[in-house]
N, C-alpha and C positions, 0 to 999 in steps of 0.2 A: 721218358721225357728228356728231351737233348738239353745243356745246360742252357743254352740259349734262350729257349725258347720258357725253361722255371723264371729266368731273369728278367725274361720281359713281363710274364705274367706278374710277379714280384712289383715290379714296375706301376704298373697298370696300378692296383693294388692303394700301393702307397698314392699314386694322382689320387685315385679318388678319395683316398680319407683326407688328403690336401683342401682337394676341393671341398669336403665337405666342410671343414673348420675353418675354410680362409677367410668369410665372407657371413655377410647376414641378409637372410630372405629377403624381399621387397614387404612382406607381410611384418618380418621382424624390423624392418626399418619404419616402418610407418607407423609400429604404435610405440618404439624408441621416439619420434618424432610428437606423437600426443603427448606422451606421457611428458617430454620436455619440455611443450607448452605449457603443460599445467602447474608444472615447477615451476617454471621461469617465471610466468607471466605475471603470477601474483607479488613474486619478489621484485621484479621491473615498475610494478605499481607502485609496490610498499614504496622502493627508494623514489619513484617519482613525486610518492606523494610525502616523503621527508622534503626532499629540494624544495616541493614548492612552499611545503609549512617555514622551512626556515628562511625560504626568498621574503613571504611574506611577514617573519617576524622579525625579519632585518628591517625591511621596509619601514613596519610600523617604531621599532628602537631609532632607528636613525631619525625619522621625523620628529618623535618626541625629545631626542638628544638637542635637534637644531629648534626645537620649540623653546626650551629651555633656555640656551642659551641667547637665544634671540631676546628674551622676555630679560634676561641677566644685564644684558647690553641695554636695553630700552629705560632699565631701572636703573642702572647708575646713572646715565645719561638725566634722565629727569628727578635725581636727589640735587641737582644744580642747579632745578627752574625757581625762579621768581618769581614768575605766573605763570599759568597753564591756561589756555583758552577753552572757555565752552562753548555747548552748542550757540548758543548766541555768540560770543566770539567768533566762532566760526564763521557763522553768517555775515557778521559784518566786516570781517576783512579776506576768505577765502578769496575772494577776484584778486587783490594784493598777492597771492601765491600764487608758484607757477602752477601749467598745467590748470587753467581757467576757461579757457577758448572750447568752443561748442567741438573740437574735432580728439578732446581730451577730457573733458566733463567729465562723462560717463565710464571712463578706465582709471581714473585716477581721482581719491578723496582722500586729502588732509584729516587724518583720524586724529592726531594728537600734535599739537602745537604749542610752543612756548619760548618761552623767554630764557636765557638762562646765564647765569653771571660765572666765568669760569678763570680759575687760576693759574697764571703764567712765568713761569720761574725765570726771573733772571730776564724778565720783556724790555724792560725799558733801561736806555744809557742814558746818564745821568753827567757822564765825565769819560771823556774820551782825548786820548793823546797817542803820541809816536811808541810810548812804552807800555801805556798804562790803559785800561776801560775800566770804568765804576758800570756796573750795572743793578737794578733793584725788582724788586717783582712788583705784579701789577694785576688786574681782571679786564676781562674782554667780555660786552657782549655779544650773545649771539641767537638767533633766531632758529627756532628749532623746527622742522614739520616729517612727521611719521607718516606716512604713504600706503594706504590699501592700493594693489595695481592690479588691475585682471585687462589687460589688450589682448586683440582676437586678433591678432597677426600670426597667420597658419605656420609664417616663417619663422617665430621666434625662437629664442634662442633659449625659453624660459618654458616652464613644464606648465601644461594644460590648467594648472589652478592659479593660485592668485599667489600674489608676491607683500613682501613691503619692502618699500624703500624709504632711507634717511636722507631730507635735504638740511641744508646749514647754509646762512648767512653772517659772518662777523664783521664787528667793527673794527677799525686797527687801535694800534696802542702804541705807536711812535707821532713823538710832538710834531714832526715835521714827515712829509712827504715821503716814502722810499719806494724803492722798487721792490725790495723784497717782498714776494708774495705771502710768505708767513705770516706777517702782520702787516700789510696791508689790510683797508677797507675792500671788503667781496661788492662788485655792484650790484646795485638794487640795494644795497643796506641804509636803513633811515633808521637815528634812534627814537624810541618812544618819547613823546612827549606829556610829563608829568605836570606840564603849566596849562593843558587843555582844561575844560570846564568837565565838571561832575566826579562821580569819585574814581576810584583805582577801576576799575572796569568798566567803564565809561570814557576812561583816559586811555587806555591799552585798547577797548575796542577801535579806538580810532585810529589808530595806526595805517602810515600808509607807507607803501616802496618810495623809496628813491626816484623825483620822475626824473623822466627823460633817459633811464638809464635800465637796459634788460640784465635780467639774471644771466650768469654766466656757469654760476655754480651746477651740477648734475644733481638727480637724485638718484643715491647711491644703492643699489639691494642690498640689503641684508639678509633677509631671509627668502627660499622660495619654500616650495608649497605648501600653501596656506590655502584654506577650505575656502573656495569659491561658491559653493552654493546657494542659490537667490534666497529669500527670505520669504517662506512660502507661507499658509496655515495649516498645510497639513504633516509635511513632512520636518520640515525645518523654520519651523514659528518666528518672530522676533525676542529677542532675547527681552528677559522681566526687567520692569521698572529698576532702576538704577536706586540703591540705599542711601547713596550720598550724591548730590550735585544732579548735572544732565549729563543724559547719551549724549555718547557723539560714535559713530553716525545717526541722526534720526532716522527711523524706516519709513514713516509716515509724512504724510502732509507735502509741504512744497518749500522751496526754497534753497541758497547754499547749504544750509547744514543737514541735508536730507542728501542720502547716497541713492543712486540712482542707475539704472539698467546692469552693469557688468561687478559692480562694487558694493551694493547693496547686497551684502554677506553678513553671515556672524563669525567671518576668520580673524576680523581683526575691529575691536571696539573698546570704548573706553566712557566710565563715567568720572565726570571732574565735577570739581572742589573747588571754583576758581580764588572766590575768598582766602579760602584757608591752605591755597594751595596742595590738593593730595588729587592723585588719582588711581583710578581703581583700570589695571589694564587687563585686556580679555585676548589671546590667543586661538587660533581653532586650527592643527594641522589639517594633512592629506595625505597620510600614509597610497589611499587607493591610487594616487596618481603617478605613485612609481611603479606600481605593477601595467597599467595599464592607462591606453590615453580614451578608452571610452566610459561610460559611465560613473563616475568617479563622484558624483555627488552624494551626499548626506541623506541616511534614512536610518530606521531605526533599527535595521538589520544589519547594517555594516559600521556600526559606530564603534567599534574600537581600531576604524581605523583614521581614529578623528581625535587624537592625543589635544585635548586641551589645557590649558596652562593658565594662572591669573596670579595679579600680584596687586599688594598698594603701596604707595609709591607717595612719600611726603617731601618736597621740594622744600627749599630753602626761604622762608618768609622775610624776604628783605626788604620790598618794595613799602616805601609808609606814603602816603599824600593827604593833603587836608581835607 
């Protein structure tokens, strides 16, 4: 055999053990390929289904964090009040508040409203010159209204459930006119009149705006999602008799102090004390509306994503009348 011709056989030889090692079957790729799916796939789940446990218990933390502090804020606010309206109160001054007119009724109810006397460091100048200011403190009042909101404006800028908002009207506390809007009079503010006929509740129910003059003031959010849910009998009842004072909102009957079509919830409700000024405030988040904008209402299979919150709340008993 010529050298040549061992060389090429040689040759030869070595391609095909090449070939046989370089590569994997179409058989051996294809169950390389099963066998990866059934790795993977379950591991792909596993983490899928970590992400969405802990999407959904951020969700639920974070709602119960802003429930919280919503309720922190609503409670110091009314350890200031001098009276607290109830449902009767309600009734006979909510047209006085904004957000009355038939094209806002039904998105917006005054759940908690009051009166409230509050401390101003250093309000009033007393002695003022080219070198010198005396100035001494003083109290302001102010009108207080806590806001169920649920609007069906597809455009909003506010998540699928319901919200509340803070309004405020004060009175000013400079002897003479300014511009300064800090202590100016807000318009629409009238103070209560305690020389009306019948007693302290009787004298506060009759409270009216400023005429001739519209609000100017906003009502401001504080908190969003808050449980929108209607007030149903099966799934989501109305909340029990109140142990002290009246509901507000009533679910029932007719009238201002009954919540109606869009606000007619138990996200946000309150039982008052008017006499003895306390009340008793009820919270209801909506975890489900940050994951998602459909179904998101109250049942008894998804209630832990409905962080509830409550507090009582005793105001300042200041007001005396004969």
């Amino acid at each position: 055999m010529s050298p040549l011709k061992w060389l090429f056989m040689k040759l030869l030889k070595l391609f095909r053990v090449k070939q046989k090692y370089d590569g994997f079957t179409l058989v051996e790729l294809l169950v390389g390929i099963v066998i990866a799916t059934l790795v993977v796939t379950p591991l792909l789940g596993f983490m899928l289904n970590i992400m969405t446990t802990d999407r959904q218990e951020q969700a639920k933390a974070t709602t119960e964090q802003e429930i919280k502090a919503a309720l922190d804020y609503i409670a110091r606010d009314l350890q200031q009040a001098i009276y607290i309206y109830d449902a009767e109160g309600i009734q006979a001054i909510r047209q006085q508040l904004p957000k009355y007119d038939d094209k806002d009724k039904n998105n917006f109810f005054p759940v908690l409203v009051f009166w409230k006397r509050q401390f101003v460091s250093d309000g009033l100048i007393i002695y003022s010159s080219k070198n010198r200011q005396l100035k001494d403190d003083t109290f302001v009042y102010s009108l207080v209204a806590y806001y169920l909101i649920k609007d069906d404006d597809k455009d909003s800028v506010w998540s699928k459930a319901a919200r509340i908002g803070r309004f405020k009207i004060s009175n000013g506390y400079e002897l003479t006119e300014t511009s300064d809007k800090k202590i100016q009079r807000d318009k629409g503010f009238q103070m209560f009149n305690l020389q009306n006929l019948g007693n302290l509740k009787s004298k506060m129910n009759q409270w009216t705006k400023r005429s001739g003059e519209s609000y100017t003031q906003d009502i401001v959010p504080l908190v969003d999602y808050i449980d929108k849910t209607l007030i149903n009998n099966d799934t989501n009842p109305a909340p029990p008799n109140c142990k002290i004072g009246q509901q507000v909102p009533i679910f029932s009957e007719s009238g201002d102090s009954v919540a109606t079509i869009l606000v007619k919830s138990r996200g946000f409700y309150v039982c008052v004390d008017s006499q003895n000024v306390v009340a008793e405030i009820y919270l209801r988040g909506n975890a489900l509306a940050r994951l998602q904008n459909n179904n998101i209402n109250f049942n008894g299979s998804n209630k832990t994503y409905f962080p509830q919150a409550s507090t009582r709340v005793q105001g300042n008993r200041f007001l005396f009348t004969n």
